[in-house]
C-alpha positions as CSV (number, residue, x, y, z in Angstrom):
1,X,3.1,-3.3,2.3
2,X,0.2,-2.0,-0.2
3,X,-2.0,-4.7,1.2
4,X,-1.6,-4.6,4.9
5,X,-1.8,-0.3,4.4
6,X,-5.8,-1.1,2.3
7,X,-6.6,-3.7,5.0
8,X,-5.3,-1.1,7.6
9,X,-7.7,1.4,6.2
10,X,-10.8,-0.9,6.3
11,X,-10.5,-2.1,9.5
12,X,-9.5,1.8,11.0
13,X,-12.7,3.3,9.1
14,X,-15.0,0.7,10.2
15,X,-13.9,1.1,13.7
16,X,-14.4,4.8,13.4
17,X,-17.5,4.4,11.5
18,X,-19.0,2.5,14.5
19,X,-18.3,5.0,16.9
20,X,-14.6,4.0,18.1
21,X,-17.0,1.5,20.1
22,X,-14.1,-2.0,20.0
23,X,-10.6,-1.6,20.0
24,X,-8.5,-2.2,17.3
25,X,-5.2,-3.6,17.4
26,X,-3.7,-4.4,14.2
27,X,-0.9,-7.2,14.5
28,X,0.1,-7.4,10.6
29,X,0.6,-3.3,11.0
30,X,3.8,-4.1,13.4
31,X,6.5,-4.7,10.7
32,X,5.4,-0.8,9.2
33,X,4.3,0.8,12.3
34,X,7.5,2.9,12.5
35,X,7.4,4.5,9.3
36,X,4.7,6.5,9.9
37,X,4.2,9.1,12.2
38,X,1.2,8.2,14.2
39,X,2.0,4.4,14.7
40,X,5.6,5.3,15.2
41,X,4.6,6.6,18.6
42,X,1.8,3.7,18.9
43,X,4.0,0.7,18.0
44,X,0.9,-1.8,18.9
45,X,-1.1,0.1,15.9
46,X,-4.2,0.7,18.2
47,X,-6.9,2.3,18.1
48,X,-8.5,4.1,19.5
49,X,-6.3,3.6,23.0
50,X,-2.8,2.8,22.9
51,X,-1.6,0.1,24.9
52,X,0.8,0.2,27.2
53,X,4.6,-0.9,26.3
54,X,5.0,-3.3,29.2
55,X,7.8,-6.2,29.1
56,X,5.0,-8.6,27.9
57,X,3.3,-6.8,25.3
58,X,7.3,-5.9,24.3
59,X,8.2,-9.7,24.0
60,X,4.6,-10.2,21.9
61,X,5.6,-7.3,20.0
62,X,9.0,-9.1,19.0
63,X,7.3,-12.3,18.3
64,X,5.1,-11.0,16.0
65,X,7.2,-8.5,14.4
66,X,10.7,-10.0,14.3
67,X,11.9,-6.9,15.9
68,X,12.3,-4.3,18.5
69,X,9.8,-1.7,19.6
70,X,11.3,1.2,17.6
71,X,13.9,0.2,16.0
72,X,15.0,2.3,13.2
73,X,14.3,0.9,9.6
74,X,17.5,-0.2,7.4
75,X,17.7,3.4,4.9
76,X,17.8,1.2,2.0
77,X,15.4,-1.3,2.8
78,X,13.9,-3.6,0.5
79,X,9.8,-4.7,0.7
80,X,9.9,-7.6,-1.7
81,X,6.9,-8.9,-2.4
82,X,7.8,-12.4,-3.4
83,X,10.9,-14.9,-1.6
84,X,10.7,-12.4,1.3
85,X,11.3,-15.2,4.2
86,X,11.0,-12.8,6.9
87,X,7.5,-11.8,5.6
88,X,7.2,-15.7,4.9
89,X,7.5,-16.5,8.1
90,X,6.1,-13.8,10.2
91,X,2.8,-14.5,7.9
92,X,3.6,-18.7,9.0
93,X,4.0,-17.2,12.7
94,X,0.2,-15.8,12.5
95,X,-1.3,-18.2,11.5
96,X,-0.3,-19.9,14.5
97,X,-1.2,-17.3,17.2
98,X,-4.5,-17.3,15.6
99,X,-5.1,-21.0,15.4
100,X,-4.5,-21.4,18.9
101,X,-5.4,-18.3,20.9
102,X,-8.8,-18.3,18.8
103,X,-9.4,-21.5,20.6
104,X,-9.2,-19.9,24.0
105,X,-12.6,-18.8,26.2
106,X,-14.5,-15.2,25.1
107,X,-12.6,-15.3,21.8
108,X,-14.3,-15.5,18.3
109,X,-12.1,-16.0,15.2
110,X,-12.9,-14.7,11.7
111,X,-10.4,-15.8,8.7
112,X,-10.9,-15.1,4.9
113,X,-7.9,-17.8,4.0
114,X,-6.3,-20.4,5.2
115,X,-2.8,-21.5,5.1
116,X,-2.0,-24.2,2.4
117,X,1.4,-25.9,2.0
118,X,2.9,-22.0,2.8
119,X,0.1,-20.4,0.7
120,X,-2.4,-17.9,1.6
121,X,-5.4,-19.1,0.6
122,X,-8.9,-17.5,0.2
123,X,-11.7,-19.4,1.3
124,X,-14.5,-16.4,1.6
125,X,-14.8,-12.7,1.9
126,X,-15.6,-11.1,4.9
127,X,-17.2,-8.1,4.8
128,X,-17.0,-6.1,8.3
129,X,-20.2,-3.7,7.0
130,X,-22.6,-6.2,7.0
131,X,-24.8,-6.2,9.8
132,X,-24.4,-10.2,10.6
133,X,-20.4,-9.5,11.2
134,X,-20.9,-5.8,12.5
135,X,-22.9,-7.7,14.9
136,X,-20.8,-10.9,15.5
137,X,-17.7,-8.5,16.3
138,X,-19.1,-6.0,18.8
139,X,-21.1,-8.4,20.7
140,X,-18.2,-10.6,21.2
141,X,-15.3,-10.0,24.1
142,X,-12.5,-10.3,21.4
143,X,-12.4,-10.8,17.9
144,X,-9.1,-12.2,16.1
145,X,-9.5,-11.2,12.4
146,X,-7.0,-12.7,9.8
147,X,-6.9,-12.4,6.4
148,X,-6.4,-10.8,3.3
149,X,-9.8,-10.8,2.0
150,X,-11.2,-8.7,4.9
151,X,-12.9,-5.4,3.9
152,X,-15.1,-2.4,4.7
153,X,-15.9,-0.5,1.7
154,X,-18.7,1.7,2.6
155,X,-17.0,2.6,6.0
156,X,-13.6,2.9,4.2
157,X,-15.3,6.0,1.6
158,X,-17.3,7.5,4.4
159,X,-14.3,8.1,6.6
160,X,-11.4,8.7,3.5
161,X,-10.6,12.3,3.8
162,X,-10.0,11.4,7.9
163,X,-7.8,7.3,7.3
164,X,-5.4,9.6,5.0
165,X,-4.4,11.3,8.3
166,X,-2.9,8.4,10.5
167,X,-0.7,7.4,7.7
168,X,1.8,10.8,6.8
169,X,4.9,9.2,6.5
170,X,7.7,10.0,9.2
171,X,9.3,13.0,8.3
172,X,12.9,11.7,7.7
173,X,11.3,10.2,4.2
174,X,8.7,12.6,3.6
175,X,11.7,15.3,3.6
176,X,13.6,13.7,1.0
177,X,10.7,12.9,-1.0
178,X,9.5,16.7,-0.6
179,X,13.2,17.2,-2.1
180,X,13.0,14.9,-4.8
181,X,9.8,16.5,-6.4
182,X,11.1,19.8,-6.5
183,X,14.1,18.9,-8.5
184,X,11.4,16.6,-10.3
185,X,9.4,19.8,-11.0
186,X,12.3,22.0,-12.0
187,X,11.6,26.1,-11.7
188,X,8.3,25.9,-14.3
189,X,5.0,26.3,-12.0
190,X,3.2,24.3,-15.0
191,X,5.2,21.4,-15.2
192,X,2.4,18.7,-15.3
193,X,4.2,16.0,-13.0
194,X,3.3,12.1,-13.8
195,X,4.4,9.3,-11.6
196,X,5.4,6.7,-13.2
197,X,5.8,3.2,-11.5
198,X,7.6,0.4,-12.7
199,X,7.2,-3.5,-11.8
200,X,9.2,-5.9,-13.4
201,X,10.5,-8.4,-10.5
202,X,7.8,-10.3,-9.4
203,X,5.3,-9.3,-12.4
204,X,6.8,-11.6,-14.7
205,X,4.5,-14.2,-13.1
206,X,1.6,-12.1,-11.4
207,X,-1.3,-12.6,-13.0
208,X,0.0,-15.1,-15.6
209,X,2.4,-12.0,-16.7
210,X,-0.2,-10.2,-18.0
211,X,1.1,-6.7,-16.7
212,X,4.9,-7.7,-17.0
213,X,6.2,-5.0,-19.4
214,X,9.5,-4.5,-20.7
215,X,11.5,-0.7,-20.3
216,X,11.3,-0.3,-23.5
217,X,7.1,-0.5,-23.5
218,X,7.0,1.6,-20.1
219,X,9.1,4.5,-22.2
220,X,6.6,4.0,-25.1
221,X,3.8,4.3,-23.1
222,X,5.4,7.3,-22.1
223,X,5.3,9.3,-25.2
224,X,1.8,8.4,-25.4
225,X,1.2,10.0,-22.3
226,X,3.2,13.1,-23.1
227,X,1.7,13.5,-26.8
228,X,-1.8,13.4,-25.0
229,X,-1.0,15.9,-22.3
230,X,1.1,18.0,-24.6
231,X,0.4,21.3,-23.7
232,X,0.9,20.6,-19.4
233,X,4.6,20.4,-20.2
234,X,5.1,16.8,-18.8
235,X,7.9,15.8,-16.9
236,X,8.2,12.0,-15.3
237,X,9.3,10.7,-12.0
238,X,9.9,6.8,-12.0
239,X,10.2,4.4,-9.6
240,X,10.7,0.9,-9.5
241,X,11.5,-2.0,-8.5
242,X,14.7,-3.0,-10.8
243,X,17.2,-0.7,-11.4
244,X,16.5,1.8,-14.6
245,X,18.8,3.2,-16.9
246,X,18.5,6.8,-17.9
247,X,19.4,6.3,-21.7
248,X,15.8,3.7,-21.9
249,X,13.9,7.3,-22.0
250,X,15.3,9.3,-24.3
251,X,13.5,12.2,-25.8
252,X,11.5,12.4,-22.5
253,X,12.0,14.7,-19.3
254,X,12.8,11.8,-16.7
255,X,14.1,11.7,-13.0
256,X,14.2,8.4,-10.9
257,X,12.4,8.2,-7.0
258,X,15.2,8.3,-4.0
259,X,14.1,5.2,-2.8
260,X,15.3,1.5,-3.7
261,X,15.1,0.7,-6.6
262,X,15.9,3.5,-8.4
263,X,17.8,5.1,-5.4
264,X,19.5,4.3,-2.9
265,X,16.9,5.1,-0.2
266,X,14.3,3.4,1.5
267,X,11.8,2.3,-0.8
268,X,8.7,4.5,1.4
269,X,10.7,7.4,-0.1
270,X,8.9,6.0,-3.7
271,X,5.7,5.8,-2.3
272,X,5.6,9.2,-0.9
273,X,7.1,11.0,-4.0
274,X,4.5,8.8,-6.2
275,X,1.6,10.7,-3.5
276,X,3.1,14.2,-4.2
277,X,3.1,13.9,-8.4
278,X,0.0,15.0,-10.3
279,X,-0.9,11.7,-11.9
280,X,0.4,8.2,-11.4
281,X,0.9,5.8,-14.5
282,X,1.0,2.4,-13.4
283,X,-0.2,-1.1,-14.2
284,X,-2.4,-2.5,-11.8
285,X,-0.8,-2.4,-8.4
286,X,-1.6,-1.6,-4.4
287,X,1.5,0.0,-4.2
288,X,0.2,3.1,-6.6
289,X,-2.8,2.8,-5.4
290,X,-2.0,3.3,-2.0
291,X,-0.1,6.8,-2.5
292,X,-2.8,7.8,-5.2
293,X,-5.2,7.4,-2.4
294,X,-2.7,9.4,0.3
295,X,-2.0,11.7,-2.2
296,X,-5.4,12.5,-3.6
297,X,-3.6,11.7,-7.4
298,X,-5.5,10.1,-10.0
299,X,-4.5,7.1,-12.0
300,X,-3.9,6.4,-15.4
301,X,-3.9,2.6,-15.7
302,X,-1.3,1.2,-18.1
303,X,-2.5,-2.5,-19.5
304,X,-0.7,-2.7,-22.2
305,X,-3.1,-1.5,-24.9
306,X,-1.9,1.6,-25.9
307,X,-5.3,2.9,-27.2
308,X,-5.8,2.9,-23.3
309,X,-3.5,5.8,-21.9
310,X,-6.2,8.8,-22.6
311,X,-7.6,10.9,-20.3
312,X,-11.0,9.2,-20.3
313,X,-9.7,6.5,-18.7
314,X,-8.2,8.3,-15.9
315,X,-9.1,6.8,-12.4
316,X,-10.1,10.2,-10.6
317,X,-11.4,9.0,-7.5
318,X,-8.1,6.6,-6.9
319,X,-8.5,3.5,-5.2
320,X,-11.9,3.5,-4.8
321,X,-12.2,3.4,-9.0
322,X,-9.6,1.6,-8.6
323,X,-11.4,-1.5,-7.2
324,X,-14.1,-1.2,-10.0
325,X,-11.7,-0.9,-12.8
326,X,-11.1,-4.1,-15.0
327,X,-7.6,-4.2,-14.6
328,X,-7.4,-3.0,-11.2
329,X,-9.7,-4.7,-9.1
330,X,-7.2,-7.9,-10.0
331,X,-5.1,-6.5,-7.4
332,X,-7.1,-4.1,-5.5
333,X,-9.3,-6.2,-3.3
């Protein structure tokens, strides 16, 4: 979900950037659309006209989706990130209905990967500001895009303060987050709140296991971070994707997110709550990224050299240092 929400915000900002002059309809946005209060009442994730919820666009909506306009979202939901066949094969789906429907009259197709034996692959980078695709996009009838390496950087900063406001989650999940922090916070107004997110499942092979990390490191790191922020009174909120025992992080002031895994909730729950701290500590990841950027939070990248966690190397301005940083920019594209 991290990835389709940055893509999301490239291709919204550019459209707003150019004058809401094309329409936007965001196919890989479907599968989310109804956790966030805009596109829960805007299914098709368009912009800047809706379309209209007719029985064909329903069926396309199901085909592309592998659901029902609507339909309410399991409450403890899992977004894995790797052996997800229903992501494996919506993505396999896609591919298709661009292959062939970007071979039909009026219609111009623009890809940054191509699919290989089931594998995304990246073949170039597609940069929507420049002024040959700009060009390309709003001189042609209809444009499919498809991709992962499609991005608008310099219309994605000019509009940030205005993107963060078409992606509130619904308020079902931003209720119970809301809940969560304040038992997270406890009754001391100077409680210095850090996020801390956890990735274990798929990370043992992402990036050659570089950022894979045992509990036992993320509650060392830990300390670190509350030695150097000693007088903010630190208290932690972790979430993750494994289950995490309370007795890992002893000697420091912990609670676990609502969502899965560290809850039984839906895993937006974590994303939200991560937005609401005052600093997230994560190795690199979109899915920190993504609620430092909705929250406004800075990062503190965790890399596994401990000389690292100090407040000089705190990501202030969120994703967008984010996609300079060293470590960072592996995963934030």
């Amino acid at each position: 979900m991290g990835n389709q929400l940055i893509r999301f915000f490239h291709l919204l900002a550019w459209v707003k950037e150019n004058n809401d002059s094309c329409q936007l309809i965001n196919v890989n946005f479907w599968q989310y659309a109804d956790l966030f209060d805009f596109w829960t009442s805007n299914p098709f994730c368009s912009y800047p006209g809706e379309i209209s919820p007719n029985w064909i666009n329903r069926a396309l909506y199901r085909l592309a989706s592998g659901k029902q306009i609507s339909s309410i979202p399991e409450p403890n939901a899992i977004d894995k990130t790797t052996g997800n066949e229903q992501h494996a094969t919506l993505r396999r789906r896609h591919h298709r209905l661009h292959r062939h429907l970007s071979r039909l009259p009026n219609i111009q197709s623009l890809t940054s990967e191509s699919l290989v034996n089931g594998n995304d692959v990246v073949t170039e980078i597609i940069n929507l500001d420049s002024n040959h695709v700009r060009h390309s996009i709003l001189d042609s009838p209809i444009t499919f895009l498809g991709g992962w390496r499609i991005e608008a950087w310099e219309s994605f900063y000019h509009q940030r303060t205005a993107i963060r406001s078409y992606f509130q989650v619904v308020r079902q999940y931003r209720s119970i987050a809301n809940e969560c922090i304040a038992r997270a916070r406890g009754t001391n107004d100077t409680t210095m709140l850090v996020g801390v997110l956890i990735r274990q499942d798929d990370y043992s092979g992402w990036a050659g296991g570089r950022y894979y990390f045992s509990t036992e490191k993320y509650a060392k790191f830990m300390r670190i971070v509350q030695d150097v922020f000693s007088n903010k009174n630190c208290s932690f909120l972790v979430v993750s994707d494994e289950k995490q025992l309370a007795q890992n992080f002893l000697g420091l002031n912990v609670s676990f997110g609502t969502g899965s895994a560290t809850g039984p909730g839906h895993y937006i729950e974590n994303l939200v709550e991560l937005s609401f701290c005052d600093l997230i500590l994560s190795p690199p990841s979109t899915f920190s990224v993504v609620a430092a950027y909705l929250g406004n939070v800075p990062i503190l990248p965790i890399t596994g050299d401990e000389t690292g966690l100090s407040e000089a190397n705190i990501l202030h301005d969120n994703i967008f240092s984010a996609r300079l940083d060293p470590h960072f920019s592996s995963s934030v594209k």
